[in-house]
C-alpha positions in Angstrom: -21.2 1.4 16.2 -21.3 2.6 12.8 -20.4 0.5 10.1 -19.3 1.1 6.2 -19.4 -0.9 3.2 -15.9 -1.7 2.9 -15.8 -4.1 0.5 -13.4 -7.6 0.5 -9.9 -6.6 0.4 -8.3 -9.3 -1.9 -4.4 -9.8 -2.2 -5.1 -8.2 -5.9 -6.7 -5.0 -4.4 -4.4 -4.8 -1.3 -2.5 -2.7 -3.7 1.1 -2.4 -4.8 4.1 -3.0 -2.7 5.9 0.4 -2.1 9.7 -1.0 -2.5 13.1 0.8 -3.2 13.0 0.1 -7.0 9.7 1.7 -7.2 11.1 5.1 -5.6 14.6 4.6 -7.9 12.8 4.7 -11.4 10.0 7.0 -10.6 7.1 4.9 -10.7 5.7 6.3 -7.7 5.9 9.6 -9.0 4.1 8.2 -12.1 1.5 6.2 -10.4 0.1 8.9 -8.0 0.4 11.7 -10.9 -1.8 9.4 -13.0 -4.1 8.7 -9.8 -4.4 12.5 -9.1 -3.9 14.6 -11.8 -5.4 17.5 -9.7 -2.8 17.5 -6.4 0.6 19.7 -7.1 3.2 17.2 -7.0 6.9 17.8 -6.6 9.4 18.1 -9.3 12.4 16.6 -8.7 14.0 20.1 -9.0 12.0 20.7 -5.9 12.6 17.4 -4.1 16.2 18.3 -4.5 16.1 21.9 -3.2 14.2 21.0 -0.3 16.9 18.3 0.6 20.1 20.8 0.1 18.3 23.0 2.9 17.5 20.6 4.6 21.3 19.5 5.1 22.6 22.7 5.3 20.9 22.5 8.8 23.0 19.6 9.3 24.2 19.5 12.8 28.2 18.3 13.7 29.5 16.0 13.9 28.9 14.2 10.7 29.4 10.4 11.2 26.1 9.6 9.1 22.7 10.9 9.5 20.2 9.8 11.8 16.1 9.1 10.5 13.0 9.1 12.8 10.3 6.5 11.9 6.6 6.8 13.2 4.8 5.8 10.9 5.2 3.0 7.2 9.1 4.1 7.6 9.3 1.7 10.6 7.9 -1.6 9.0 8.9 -0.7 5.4 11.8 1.9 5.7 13.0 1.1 2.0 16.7 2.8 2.5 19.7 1.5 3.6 20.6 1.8 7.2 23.5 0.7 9.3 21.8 0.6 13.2 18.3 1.2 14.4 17.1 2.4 18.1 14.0 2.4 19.6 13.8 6.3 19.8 11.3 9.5 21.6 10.8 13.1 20.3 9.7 15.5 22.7 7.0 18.0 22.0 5.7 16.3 18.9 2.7 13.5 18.5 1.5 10.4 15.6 -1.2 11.9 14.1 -3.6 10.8 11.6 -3.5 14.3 10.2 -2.4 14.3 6.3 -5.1 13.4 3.6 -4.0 11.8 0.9 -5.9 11.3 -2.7 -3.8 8.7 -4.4 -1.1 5.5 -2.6 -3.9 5.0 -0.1 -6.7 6.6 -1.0 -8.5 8.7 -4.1 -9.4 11.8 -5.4 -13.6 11.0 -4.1 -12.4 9.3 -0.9 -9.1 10.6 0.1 -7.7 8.4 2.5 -5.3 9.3 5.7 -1.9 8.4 6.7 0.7 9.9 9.5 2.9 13.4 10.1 3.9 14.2 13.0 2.0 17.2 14.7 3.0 19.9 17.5 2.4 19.2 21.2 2.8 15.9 23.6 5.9 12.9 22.3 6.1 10.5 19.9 8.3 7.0 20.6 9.4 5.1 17.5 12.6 4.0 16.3 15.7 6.0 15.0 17.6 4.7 11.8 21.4 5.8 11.5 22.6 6.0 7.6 26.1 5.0 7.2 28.1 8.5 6.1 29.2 6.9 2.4 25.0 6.2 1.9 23.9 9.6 3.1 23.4 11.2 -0.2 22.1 8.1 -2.3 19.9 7.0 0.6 18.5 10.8 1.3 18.0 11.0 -2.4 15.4 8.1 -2.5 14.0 8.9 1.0 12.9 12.3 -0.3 11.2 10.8 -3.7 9.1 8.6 -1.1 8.2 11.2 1.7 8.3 14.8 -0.1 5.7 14.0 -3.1 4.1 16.5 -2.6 5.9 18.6 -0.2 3.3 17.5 2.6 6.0 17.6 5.5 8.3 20.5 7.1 11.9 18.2 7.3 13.5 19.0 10.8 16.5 18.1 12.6 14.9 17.3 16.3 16.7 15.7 18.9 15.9 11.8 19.6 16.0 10.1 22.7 16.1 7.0 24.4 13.3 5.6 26.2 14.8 6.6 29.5 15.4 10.1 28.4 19.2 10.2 27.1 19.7 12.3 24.3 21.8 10.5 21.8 21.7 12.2 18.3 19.5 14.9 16.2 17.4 13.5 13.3 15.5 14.3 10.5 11.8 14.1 11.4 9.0 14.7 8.8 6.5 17.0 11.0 3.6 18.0 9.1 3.1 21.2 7.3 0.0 22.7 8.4 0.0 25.4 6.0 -0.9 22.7 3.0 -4.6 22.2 2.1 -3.9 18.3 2.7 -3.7 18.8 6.2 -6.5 17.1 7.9 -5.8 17.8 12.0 -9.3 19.0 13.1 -11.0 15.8 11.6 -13.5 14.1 14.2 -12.8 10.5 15.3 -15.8 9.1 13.4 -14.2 10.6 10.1 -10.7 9.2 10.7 -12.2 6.0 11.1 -14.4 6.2 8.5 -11.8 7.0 5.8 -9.5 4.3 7.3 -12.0 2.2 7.1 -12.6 2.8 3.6 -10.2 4.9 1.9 -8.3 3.0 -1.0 -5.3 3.7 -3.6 -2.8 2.2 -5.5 -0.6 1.4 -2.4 -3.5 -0.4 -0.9 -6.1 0.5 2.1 -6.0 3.4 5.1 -6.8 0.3 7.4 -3.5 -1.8 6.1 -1.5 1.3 6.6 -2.6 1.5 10.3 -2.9 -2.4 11.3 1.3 -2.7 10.0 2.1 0.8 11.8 0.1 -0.8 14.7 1.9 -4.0 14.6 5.4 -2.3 13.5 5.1 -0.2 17.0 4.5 -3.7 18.9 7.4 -5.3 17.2 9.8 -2.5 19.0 7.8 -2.9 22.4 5.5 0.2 21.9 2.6 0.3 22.3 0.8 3.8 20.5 -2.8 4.3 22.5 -4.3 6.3 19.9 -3.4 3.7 16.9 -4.2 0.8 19.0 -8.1 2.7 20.1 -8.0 3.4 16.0 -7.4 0.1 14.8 -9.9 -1.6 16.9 -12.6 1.4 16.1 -11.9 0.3 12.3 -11.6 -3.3 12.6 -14.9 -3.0 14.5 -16.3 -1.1 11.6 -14.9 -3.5 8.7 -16.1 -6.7 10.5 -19.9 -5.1 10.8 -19.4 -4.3 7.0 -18.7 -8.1 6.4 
């Protein structure tokens, strides 16, 4: 087993708490920017553009707007919602496939967090946002997942566990067009930047021990994150 010098994550370095009053006033926006002056954020010009297209694609009947959580949306979803499901997408997968130098990791040692890549399913819960919220809650929804204009926004029909179709959603699948994709890395690297990787929002290994425990709270259990977090709490312990 290969091990890394982690260091001792204190509460002080776990990093800051992403909440809704950071996304309202920007400070996300200003913390990252500040972290990595180099990356090509999104204006809010942009942010807002990407959202009108993405509801134009909105299907009928409108009675709210349905959200698909995979990943940090499902332990720390931040918006307003009126019901939740456990929920599957066909013919998409979890992935640690988006690189990220600032929130969980930096511009020397980029860190990794989730998108949603082509091929196989993904099971994780489905958020429905009352019809009155839609705008104010899609609004700070997009300052949070469209930074940097990482993800493709689709509507993609959800399902429940047995297989029922019950509404279409917005899922953030990953754009693998943008130089911070990071599909093709080996498992070694994955853990290794997990392992390590640190930001302002705190560590890569946080990120995937809540998403692992977030899953288990709904009854899932994700093979691939569980085999990760046990490859990188493996790694951190022989750092110790």
């Amino acid at each position: 087993m290969t091990t890394y010098d982690t260091g001792a994550e204190t509460p002080a370095e776990a990093g800051v708490i992403l909440t809704r009053d950071l996304l309202l006033d920007d400070s996300l926006q200003r913390m990252v920017t500040r972290a990595a002056p180099g990356v090509q954020w999104w204006s809010e010009a942009e942010r807002a553009h990407s959202l009108a297209s993405t509801l134009a694609l909105r299907p009928l009947p409108h009675d709210g707007v349905w959200l698909f959580a995979y990943g940090s949306l499902i332990w720390n979803p931040t918006i307003h919602f009126a019901e939740r499901r456990v929920a599957r997408i066909r013919g998409w997968h979890r992935a640690f496939c988006l690189a990220t130098a600032a929130g969980r990791g930096t511009p020397e040692n980029p860190g990794l967090v989730l998108g949603m890549d082509r091929g196989g399913t993904c099971t994780g819960c489905a958020f429905r946002i009352a019809e009155a919220d839609v705008t104010a809650e899609l609004a700070v929804l997009w300052r949070r997942e469209m930074l940097a204009g990482s993800y493709v926004p689709r509507w993609l029909t959800v399902r429940a566990l047995d297989g029922t179709p019950f509404a279409r959603a917005i899922a953030f699948t990953i754009d693998r067009a943008r130089p911070s994709y990071a599909g093709a890395l080996t498992e070694a690297e994955t853990v290794r930047r997990l392992a390590t990787a640190r930001g302002a929002l705190g560590s890569g290994a946080e990120y995937l021990f809540r998403t692992r425990d977030g899953l288990r709270s709904l009854g899932l259990r994700d093979r691939t994150v569980e085999h990760l977090a046990d490859q990188v709490a493996a790694a951190q312990a022989g750092a110790a």
